[in-house]
Residue frames as qw, qx, qy, qz and C-alpha x, y, z in Angstrom:
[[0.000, 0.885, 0.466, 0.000, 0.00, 0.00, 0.00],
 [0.353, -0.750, 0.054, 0.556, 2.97, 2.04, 0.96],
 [0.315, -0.174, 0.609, 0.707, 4.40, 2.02, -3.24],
 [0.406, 0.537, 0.687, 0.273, 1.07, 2.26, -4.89],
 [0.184, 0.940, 0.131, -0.257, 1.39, 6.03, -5.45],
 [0.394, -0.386, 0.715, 0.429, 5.27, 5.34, -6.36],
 [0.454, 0.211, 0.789, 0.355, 3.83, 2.94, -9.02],
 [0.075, 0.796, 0.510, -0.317, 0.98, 5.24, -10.08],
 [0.074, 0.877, -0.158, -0.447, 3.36, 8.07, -11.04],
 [0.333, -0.411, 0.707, 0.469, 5.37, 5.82, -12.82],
 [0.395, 0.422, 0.801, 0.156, 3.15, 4.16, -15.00],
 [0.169, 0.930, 0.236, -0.226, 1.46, 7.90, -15.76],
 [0.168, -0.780, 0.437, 0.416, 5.11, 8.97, -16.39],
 [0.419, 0.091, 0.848, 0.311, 5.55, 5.77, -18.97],
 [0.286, 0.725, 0.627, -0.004, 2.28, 6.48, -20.68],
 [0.103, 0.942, -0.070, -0.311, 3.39, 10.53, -21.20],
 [0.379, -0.627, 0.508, 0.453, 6.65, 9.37, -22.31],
 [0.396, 0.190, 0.877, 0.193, 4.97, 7.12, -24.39],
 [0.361, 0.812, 0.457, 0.042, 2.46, 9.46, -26.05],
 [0.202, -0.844, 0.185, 0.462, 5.29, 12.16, -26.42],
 [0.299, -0.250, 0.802, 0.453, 7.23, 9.78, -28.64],
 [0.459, 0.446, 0.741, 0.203, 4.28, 8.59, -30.75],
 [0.283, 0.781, 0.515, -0.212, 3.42, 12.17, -31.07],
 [0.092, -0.627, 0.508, 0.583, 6.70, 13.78, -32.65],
 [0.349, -0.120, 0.800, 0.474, 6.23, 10.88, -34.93],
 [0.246, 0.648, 0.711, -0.115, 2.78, 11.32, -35.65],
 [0.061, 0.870, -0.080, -0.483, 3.61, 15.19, -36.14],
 [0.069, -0.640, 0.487, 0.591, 6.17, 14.28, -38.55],
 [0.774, 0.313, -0.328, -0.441, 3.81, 12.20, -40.86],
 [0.516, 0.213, -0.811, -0.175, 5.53, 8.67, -39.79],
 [0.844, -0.321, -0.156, -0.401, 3.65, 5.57, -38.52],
 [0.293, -0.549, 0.646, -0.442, 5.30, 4.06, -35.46],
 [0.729, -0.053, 0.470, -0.495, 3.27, 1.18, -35.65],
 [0.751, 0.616, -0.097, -0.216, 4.47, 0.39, -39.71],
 [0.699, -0.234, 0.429, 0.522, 7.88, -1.63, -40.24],
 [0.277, 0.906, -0.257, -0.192, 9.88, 1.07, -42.42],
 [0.861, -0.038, 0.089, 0.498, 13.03, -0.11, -44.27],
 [0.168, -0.856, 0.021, 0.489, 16.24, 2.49, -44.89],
 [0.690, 0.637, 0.138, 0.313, 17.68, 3.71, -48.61],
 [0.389, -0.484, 0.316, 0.717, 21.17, 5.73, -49.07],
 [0.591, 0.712, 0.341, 0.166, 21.45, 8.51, -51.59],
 [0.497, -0.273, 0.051, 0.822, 24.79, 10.51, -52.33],
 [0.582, 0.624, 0.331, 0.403, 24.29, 13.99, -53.75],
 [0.584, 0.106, -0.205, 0.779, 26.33, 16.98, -54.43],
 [0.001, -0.207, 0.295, -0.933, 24.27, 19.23, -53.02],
 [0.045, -0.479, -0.865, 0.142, 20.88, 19.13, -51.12],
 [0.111, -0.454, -0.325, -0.822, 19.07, 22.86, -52.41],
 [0.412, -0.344, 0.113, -0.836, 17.76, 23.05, -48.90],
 [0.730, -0.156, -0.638, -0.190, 16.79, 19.83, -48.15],
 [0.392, -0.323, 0.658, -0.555, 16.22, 19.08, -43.98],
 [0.146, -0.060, -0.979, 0.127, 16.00, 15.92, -42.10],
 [0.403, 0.465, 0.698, -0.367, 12.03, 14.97, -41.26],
 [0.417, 0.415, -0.333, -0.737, 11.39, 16.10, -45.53],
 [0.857, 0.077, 0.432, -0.269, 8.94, 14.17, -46.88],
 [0.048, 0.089, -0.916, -0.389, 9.77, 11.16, -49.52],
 [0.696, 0.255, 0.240, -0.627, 6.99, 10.22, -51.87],
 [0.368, 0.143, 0.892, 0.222, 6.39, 7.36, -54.75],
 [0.058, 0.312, 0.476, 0.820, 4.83, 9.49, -57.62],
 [0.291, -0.569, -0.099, -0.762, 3.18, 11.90, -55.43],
 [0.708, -0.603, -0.191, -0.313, 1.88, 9.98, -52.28],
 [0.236, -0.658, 0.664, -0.267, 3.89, 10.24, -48.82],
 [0.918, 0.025, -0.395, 0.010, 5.43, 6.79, -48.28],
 [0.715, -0.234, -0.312, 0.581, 8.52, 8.27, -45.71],
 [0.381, -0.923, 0.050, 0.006, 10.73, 10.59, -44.63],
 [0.371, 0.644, -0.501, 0.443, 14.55, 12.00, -44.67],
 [0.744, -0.531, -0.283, 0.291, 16.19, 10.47, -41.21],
 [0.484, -0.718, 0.173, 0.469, 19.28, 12.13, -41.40],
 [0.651, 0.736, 0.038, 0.183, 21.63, 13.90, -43.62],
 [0.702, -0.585, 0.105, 0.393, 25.23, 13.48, -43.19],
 [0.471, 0.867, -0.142, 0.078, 28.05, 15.70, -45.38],
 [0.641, -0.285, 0.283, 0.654, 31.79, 15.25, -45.65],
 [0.419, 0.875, 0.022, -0.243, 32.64, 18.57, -47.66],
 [0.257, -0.592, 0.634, 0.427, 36.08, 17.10, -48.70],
 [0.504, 0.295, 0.794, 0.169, 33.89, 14.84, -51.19],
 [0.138, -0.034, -0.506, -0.851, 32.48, 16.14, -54.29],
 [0.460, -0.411, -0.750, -0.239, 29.49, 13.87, -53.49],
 [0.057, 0.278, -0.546, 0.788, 29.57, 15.87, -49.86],
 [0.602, -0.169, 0.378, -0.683, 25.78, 14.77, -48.81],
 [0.377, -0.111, -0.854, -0.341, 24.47, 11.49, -48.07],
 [0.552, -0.092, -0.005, -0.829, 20.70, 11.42, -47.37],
 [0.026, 0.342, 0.939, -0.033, 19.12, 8.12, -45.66],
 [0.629, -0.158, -0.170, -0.742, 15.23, 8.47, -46.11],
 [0.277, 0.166, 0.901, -0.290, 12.77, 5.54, -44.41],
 [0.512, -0.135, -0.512, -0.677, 10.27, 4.09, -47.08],
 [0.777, -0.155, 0.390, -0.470, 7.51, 1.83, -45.82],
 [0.426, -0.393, 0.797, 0.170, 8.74, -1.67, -45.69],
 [0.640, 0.218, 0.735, -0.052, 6.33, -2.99, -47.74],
 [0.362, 0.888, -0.090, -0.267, 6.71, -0.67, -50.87],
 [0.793, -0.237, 0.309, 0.469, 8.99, -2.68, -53.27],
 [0.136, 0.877, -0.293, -0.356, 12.24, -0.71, -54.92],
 [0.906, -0.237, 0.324, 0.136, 13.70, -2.64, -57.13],
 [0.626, -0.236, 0.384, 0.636, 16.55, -2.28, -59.46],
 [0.216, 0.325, 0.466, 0.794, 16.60, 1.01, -61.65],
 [0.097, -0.931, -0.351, -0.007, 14.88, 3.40, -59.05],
 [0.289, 0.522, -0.075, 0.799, 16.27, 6.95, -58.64],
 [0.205, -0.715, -0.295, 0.600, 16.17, 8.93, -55.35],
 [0.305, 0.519, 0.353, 0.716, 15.37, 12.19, -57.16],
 [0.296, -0.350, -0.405, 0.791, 15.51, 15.58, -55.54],
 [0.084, 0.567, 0.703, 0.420, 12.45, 17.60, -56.07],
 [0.040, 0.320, -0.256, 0.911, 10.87, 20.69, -55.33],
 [0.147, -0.539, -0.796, 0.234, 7.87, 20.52, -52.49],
 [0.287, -0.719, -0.392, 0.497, 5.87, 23.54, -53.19],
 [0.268, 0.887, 0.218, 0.307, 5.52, 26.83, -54.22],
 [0.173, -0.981, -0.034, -0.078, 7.87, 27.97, -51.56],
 [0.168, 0.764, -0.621, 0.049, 11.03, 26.73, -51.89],
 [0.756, -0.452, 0.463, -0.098, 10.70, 23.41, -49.90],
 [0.417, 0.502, -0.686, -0.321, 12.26, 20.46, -51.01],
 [0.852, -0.183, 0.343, -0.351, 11.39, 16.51, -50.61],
 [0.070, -0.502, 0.798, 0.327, 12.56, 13.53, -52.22],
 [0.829, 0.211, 0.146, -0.497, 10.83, 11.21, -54.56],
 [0.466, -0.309, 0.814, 0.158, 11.75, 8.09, -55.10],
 [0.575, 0.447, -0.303, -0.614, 11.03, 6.75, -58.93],
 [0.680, 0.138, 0.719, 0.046, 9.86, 3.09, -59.27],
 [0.198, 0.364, -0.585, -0.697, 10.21, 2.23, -62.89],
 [0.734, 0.215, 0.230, -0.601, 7.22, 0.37, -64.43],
 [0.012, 0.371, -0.889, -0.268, 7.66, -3.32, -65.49],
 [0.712, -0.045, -0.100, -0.694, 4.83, -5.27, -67.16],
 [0.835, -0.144, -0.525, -0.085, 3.64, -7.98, -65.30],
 [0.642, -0.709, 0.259, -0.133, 5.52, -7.03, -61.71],
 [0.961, -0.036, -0.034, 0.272, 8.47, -8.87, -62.75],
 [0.017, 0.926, -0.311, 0.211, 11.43, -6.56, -60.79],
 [0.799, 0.098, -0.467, 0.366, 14.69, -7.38, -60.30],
 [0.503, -0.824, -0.247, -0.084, 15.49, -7.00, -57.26],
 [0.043, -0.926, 0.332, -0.171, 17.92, -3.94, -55.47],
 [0.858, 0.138, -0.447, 0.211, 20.98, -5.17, -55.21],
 [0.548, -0.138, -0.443, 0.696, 21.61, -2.49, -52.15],
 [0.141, -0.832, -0.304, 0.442, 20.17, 0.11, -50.03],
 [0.177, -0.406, 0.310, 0.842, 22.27, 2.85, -52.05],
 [0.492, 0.665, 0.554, -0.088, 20.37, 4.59, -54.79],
 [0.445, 0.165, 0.102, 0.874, 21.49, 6.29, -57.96],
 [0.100, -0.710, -0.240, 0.655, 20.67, 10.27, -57.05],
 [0.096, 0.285, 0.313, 0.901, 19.97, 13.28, -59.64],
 [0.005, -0.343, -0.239, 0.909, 18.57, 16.80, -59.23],
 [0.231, 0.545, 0.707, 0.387, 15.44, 17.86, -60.71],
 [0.004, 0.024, -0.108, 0.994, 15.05, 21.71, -61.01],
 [0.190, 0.362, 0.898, -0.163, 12.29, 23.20, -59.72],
 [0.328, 0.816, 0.410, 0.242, 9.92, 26.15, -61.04],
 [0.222, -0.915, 0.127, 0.313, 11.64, 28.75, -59.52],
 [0.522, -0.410, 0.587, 0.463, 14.86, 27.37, -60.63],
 [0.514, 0.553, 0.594, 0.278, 13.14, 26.46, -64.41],
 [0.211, 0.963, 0.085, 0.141, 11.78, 30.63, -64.79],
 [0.510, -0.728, 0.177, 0.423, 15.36, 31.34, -63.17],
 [0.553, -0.026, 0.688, 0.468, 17.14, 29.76, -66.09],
 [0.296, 0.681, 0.550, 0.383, 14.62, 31.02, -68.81],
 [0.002, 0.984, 0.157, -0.084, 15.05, 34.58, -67.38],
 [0.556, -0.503, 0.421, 0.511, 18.75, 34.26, -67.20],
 [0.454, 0.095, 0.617, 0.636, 19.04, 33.45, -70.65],
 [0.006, -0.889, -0.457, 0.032, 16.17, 36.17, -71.32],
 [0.374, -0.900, 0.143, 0.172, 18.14, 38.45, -69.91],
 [0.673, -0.179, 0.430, 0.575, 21.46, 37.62, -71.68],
 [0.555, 0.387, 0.533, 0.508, 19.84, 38.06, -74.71],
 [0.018, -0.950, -0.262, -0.170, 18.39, 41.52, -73.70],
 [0.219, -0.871, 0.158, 0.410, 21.38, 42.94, -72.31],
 [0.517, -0.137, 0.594, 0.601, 23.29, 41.97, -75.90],
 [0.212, 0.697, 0.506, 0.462, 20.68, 43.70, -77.84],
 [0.294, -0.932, -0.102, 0.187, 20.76, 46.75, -75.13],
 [0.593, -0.419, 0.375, 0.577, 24.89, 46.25, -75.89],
 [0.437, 0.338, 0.621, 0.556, 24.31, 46.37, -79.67],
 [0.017, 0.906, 0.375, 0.194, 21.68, 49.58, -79.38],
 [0.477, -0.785, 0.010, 0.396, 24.46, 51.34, -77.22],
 [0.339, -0.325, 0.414, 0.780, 27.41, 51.18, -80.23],
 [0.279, 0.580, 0.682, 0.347, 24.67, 52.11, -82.41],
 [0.066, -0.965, -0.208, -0.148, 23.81, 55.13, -80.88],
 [0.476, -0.689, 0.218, 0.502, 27.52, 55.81, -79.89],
 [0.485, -0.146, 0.440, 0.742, 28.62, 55.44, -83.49],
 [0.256, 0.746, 0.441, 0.428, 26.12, 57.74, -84.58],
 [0.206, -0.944, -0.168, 0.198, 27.02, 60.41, -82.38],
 [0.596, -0.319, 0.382, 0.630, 30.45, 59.67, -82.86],
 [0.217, 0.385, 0.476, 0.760, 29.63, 60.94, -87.25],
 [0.099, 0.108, -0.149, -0.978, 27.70, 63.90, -88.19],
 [0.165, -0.413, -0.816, -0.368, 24.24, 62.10, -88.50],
 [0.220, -0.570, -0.590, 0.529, 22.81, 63.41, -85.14],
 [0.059, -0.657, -0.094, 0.746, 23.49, 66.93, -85.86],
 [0.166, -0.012, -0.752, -0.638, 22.76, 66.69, -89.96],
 [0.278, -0.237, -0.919, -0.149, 19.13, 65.61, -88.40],
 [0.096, -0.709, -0.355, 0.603, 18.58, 68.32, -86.06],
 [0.087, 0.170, -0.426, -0.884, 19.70, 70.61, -88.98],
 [0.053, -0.340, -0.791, -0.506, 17.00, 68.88, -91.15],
 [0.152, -0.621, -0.714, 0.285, 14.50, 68.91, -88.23],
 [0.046, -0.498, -0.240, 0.832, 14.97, 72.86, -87.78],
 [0.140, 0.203, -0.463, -0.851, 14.65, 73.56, -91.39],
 [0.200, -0.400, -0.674, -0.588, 11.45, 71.84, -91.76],
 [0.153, -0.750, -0.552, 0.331, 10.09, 73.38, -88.48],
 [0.108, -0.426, 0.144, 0.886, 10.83, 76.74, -90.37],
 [0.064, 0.109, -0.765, -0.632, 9.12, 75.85, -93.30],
 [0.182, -0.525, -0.826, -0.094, 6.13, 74.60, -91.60],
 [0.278, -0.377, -0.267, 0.842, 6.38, 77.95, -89.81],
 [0.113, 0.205, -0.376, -0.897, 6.10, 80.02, -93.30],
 [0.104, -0.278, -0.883, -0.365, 3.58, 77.33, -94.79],
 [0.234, -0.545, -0.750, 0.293, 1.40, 78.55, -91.96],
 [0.005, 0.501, 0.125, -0.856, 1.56, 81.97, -92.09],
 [0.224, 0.157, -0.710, -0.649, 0.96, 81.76, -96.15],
 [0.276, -0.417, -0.847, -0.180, -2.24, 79.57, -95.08],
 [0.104, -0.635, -0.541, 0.542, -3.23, 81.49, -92.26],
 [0.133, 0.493, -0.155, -0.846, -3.16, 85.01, -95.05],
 [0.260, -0.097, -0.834, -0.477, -5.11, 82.53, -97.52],
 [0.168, -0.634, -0.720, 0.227, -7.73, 81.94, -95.13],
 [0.021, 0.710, 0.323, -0.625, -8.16, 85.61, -94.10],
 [0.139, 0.597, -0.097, -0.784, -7.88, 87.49, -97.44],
 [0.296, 0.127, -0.668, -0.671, -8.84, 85.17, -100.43],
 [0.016, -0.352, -0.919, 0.176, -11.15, 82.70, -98.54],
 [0.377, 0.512, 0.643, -0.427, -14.03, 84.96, -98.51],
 [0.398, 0.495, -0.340, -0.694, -13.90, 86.14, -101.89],
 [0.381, 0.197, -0.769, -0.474, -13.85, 82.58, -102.99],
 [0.020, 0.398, 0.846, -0.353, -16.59, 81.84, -100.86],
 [0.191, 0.574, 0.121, -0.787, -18.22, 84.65, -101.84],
 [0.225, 0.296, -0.735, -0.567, -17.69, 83.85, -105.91],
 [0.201, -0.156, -0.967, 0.003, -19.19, 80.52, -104.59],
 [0.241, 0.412, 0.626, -0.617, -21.91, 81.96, -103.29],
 [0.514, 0.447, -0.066, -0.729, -23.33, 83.85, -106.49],
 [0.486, 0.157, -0.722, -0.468, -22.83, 81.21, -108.96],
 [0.154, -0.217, -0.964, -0.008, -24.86, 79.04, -106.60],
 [0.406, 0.584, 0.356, -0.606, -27.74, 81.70, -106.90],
 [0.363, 0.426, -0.412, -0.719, -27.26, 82.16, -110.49],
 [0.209, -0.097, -0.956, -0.180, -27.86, 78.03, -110.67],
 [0.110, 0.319, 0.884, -0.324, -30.46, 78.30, -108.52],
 [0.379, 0.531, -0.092, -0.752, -31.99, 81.16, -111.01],
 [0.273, 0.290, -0.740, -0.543, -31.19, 79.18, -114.02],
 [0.172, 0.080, -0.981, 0.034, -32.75, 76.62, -112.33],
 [0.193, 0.400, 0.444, -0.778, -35.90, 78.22, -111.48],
 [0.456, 0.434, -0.308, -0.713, -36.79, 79.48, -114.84],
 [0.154, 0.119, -0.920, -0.342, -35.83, 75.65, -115.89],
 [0.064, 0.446, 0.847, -0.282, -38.94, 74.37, -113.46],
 [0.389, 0.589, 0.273, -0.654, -41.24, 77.39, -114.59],
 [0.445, 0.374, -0.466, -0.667, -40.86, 76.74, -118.28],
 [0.768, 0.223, 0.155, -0.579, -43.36, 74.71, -120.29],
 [0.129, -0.376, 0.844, 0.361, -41.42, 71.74, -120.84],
 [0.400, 0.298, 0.867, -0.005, -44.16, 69.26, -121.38],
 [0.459, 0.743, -0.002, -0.486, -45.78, 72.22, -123.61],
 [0.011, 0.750, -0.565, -0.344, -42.97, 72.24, -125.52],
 [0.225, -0.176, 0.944, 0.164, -42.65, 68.55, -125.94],
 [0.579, 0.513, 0.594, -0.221, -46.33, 68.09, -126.44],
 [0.412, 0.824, -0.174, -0.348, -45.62, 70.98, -129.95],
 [0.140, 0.586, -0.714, -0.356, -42.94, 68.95, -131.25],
 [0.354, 0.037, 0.930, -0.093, -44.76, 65.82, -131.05],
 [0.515, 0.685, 0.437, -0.273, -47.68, 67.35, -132.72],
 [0.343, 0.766, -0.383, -0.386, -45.31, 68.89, -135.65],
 [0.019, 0.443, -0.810, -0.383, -43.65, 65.42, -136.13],
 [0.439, 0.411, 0.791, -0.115, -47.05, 63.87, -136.16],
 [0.625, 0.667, 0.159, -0.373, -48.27, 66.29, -139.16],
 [0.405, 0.585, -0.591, -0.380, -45.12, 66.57, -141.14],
 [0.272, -0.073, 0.944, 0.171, -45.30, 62.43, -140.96],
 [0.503, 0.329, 0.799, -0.011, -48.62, 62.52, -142.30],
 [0.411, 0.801, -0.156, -0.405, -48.01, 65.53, -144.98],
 [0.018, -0.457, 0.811, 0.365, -45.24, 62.91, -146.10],
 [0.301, 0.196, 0.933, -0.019, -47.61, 59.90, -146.23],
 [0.408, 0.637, 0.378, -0.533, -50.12, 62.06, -147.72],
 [0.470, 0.167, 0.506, 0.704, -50.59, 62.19, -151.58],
 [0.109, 0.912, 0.356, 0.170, -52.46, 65.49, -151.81],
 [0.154, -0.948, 0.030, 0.276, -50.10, 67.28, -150.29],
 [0.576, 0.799, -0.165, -0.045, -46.91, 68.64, -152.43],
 [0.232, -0.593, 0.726, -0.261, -44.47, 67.05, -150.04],
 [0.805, 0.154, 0.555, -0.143, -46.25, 63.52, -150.98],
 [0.632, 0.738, 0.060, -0.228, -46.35, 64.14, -153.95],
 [0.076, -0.787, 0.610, -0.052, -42.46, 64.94, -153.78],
 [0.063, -0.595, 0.792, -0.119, -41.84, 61.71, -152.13],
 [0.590, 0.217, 0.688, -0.363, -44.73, 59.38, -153.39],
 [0.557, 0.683, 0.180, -0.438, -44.93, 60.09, -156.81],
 [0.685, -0.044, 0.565, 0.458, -42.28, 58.00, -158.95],
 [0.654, 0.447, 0.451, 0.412, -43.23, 59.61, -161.83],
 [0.075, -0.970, 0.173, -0.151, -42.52, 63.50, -160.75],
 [0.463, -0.635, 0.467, 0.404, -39.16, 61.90, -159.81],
 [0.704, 0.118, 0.520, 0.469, -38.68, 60.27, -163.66],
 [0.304, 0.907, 0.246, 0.156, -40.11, 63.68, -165.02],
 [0.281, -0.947, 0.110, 0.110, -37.18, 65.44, -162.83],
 [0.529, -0.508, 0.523, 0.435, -34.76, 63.30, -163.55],
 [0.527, 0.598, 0.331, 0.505, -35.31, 63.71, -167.80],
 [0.087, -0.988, -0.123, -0.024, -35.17, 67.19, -166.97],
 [0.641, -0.570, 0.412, 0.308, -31.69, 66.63, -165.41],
 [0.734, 0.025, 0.510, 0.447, -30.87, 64.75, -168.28],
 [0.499, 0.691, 0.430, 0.299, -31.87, 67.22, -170.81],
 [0.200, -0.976, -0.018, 0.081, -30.07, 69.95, -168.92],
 [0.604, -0.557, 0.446, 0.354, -27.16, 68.34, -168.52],
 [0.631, 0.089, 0.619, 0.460, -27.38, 67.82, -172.40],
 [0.040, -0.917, -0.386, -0.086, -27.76, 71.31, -172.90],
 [0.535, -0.724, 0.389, 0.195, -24.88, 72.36, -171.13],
 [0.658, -0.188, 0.596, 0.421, -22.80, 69.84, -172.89],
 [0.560, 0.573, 0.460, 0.382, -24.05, 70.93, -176.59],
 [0.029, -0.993, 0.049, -0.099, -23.95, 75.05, -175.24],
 [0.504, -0.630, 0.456, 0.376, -19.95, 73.89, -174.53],
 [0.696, 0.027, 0.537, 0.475, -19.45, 71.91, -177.48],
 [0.200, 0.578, 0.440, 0.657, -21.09, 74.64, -180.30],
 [0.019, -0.700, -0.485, 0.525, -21.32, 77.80, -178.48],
 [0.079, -0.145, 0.328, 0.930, -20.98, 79.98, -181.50],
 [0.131, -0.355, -0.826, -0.417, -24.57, 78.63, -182.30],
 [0.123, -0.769, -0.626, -0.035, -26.00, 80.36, -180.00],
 [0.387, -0.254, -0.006, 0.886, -24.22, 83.57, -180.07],
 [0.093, -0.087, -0.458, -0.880, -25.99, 85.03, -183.15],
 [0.047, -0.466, -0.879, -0.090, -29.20, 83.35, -181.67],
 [0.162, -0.690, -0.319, -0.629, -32.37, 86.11, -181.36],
 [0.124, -0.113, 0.705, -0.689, -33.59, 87.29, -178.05],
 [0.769, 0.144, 0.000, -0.623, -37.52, 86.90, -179.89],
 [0.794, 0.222, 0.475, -0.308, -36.33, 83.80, -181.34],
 [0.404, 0.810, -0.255, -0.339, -34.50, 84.52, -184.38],
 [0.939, 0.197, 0.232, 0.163, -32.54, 82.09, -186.67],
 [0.641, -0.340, 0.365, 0.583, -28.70, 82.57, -187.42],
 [0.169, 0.756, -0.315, -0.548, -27.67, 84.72, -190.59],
 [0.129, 0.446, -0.809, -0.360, -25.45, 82.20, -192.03],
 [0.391, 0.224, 0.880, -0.150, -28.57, 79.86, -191.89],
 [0.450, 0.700, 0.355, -0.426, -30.68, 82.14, -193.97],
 [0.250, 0.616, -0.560, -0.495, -28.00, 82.86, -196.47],
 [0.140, -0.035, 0.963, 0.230, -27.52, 78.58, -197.12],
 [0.388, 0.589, 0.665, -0.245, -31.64, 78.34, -197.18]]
């Protein structure tokens, strides 16, 4: 009776000690309760990496970093144990692969089972894994801005002896020259427009004004006169002379209906024209001729 508080505290003091431990482990994602086995990776640097970082198996927590030990006289200067779960097999031709965790910088380790069809893995010939770095985003845009950035301060380099070997010549100041001489010019142009506007603009506005009254006169009178009169009189004149032409009573039918007033006209012709031709060949015949009518001398003398 005299130990059972003795015992009491102890047991309480077991039981705290005991839930203390489970709970660091618990806190740090690993199951106490799981049989874990241990891997070795060597690499040459560890971007940040800390012992209790998780270790996954394409994406899903399977461990934890135990410890990370460094010898900086090595190239290889870190080696990283990790605890996988025991039952999770690794078998010849994973990679311990450093990864980023995170947008913020963390870092974890994932462990890359290769994929063999039908489960048939050969199996690890030793805790030791081969190791390589995988950059993450930061590190990726780092790289892409770097070179970005190269490329921009070689074009920035290139614009600089550009604009150094123009100053260096006579272009710069051959260009201001130009510049002045056409801000002089636009200068004059203006003034010369601005004395065009005030002293000929309203006269040729003006000019423009009357001759668009005189149209609109001309154009007045056009709407008061009797066109359709007008048209209606020439319709009626080309409606009689057609039917003074079609007509034979009138002397214009006649004219152009009457075949034989054209055969009468054209003997006529003929007899003129043979007239003419006899008054060329023998004009002495008609020298002596009467004005009543009279008959040649030298005819009367032969008779």
């Amino acid at each position: 009776m005299k130990h059972i508080r003795e015992i009491k505290v102890a047991v309480l003091a077991l039981v705290c000690g005991f839930l203390l431990y489970f709970g660091m482990y618990f806190l740090r994602g690993v199951n106490i309760f799981s049989p874990t086995r241990t891997y070795v990776g060597v690499f040459e640097r560890v971007e940040g990496l800390t012992e209790q970082a998780p270790v996954y198996v394409r994406g899903y927590h399977v461990g934890q970093v135990d410890a990370i030990d460094y010898d900086f006289a090595r190239k290889d200067a870190f080696r990283v144990i990790v605890s996988m779960d025991k039952h999770i097999v690794v078998p010849k031709g994973a990679e311990m692969v450093l990864v980023a965790d995170g947008l913020l910088g963390g870092k974890a380790i994932e462990v890359v089972i290769p994929v063999e069809e039908g489960g048939n893995y050969s199996t690890l010939a030793s805790d030791t894994l081969p190791t390589r770095i995988e950059p993450g985003l930061v590190e990726s845009l780092q790289a892409g801005l770097l070179v970005h950035l190269d490329s921009l301060l070689l074009q920035a380099d290139s614009l600089v002896a550009l604009v150094e070997q123009q100053l260096e010549g006579d272009h710069i100041r051959q260009a201001l020259h130009h510049v002045d001489q056409m801000t002089v010019d636009l200068t004059v142009s203006a003034s010369d427009l601005r004395q065009l506007t005030h002293n000929r603009l309203p006269k040729v506005v003006d000019s423009a004004a009357v001759t668009i009254n005189h149209a609109n006169a001309v154009l007045a009178n056009v709407r008061q006169a009797d066109i359709a009169g007008v048209v209606e009189k020439a319709d009626t004149t080309i409606s009689q002379l057609n039917r003074a032409m079609q007509s034979k009573q009138s002397t214009l039918g006649l004219l152009l209906n009457d075949p034989s007033l054209y055969a009468h006209i054209d003997s006529t012709v003929v007899s003129v024209d043979s007239l003419v031709t006899d008054l060329k060949a023998n004009p002495k015949r008609y020298v002596h001729f009467s004005l009543f009518g009279g008959k040649d001398k030298s005819e009367k003398r032969s008779k």
